[in-house]
N, C-alpha and C positions, 0 to 999 in steps of 0.2 A: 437140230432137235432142241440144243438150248434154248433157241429163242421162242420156240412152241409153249417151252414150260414157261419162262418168264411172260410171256402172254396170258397162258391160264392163272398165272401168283399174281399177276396186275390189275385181272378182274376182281381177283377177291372171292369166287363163289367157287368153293372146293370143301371136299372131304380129305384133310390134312393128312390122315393115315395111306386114304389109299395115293394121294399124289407123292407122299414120301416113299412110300409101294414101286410105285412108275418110276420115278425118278431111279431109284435102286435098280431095279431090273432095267433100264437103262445104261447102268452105268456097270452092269456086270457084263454085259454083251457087249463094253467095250465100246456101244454111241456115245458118251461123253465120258470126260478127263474125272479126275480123284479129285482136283479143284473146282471143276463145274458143277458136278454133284454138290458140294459142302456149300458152293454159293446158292446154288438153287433150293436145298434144302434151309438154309439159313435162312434166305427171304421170305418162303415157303412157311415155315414158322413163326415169322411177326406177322402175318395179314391174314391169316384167311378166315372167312365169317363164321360164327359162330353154327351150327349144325344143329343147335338145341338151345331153348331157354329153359334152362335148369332150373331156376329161381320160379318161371311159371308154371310150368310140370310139376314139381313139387307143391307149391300150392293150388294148385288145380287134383292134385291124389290127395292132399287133407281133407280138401270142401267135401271128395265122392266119401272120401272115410267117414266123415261127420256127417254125411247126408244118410250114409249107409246103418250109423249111430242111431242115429235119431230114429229112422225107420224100423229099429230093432225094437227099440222101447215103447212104441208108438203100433205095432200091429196087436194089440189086445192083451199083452200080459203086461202090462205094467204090473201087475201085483205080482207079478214072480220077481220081481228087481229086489235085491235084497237093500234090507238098513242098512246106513251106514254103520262100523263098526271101528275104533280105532284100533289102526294094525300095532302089533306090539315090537313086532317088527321085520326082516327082510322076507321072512317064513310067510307071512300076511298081509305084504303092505299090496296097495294097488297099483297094476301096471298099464300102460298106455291100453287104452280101449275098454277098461272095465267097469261096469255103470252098477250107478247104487243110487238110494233115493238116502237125502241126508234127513236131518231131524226139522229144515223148513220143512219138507214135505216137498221141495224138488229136487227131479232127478238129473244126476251128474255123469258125467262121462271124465274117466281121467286123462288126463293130458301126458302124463309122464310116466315113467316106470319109476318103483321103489317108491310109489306116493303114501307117504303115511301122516302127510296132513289134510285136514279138515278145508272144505272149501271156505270158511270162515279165518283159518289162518293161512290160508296160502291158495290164493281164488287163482290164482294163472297156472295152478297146475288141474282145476277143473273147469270143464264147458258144461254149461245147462243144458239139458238137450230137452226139458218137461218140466214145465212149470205147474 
């Protein structure tokens, strides 16, 4: 049965959890030793492919949130978007997804939570979403 597993840790194409899973209930039933477990889960640990690109999942949920943004302030009320207003502080500051039309006359979407600067003083914590 060891060498089944080491077959499937040498291709590489596994779900780490569930083959640490197998491996266990293997080795409770007494089909392999308290050492061949620890080696197979040891190898089982350096190699196996990644299950998710986290980094592009993540940025692929921003793009739908910004698109989602943008389509909010864009279906006929822009004029309900309030002024901007500067927060005086945590009670009022702007938090991630909250859109306001600044004193250009474009509308922003904040990028961050507790934002209580002006996209003039601090433009990477707002996105344009209306120009």
């Amino acid at each position: 049965m060891k060498n089944v597993f080491k077959t499937v840790i040498e291709k590489g194409d596994y779900d780490l959890t569930a083959l640490i899973k197998k491996i266990d209930t293997y080795h409770i039933e007494g089909k392999i030793t308290d050492e061949e477990r620890n080696e197979l889960c040891s190898q089982a640990r350096v190699s196996p492919k990644a299950q998710y690109n986290y980094d592009t999942e993540i940025e692929k949920l921003w793009e739908a949130v910004r698109a989602l943004q943008k389509n909010e302030t864009n279906n006929g009320a822009t004029e309900d978007i309030p002024e901007w207003k500067q927060p005086t502080g945590a009670h009022d500051a702007y938090i991630t997804g909250n859109v306001m039309r600044y004193t250009d006359g474009k509308v922003y979407v904040s990028m961050i939570d507790n934002n209580v600067w002006s996209p003039d003083t601090y433009p990477a914590g707002w996105e344009v979403v209306e120009e």
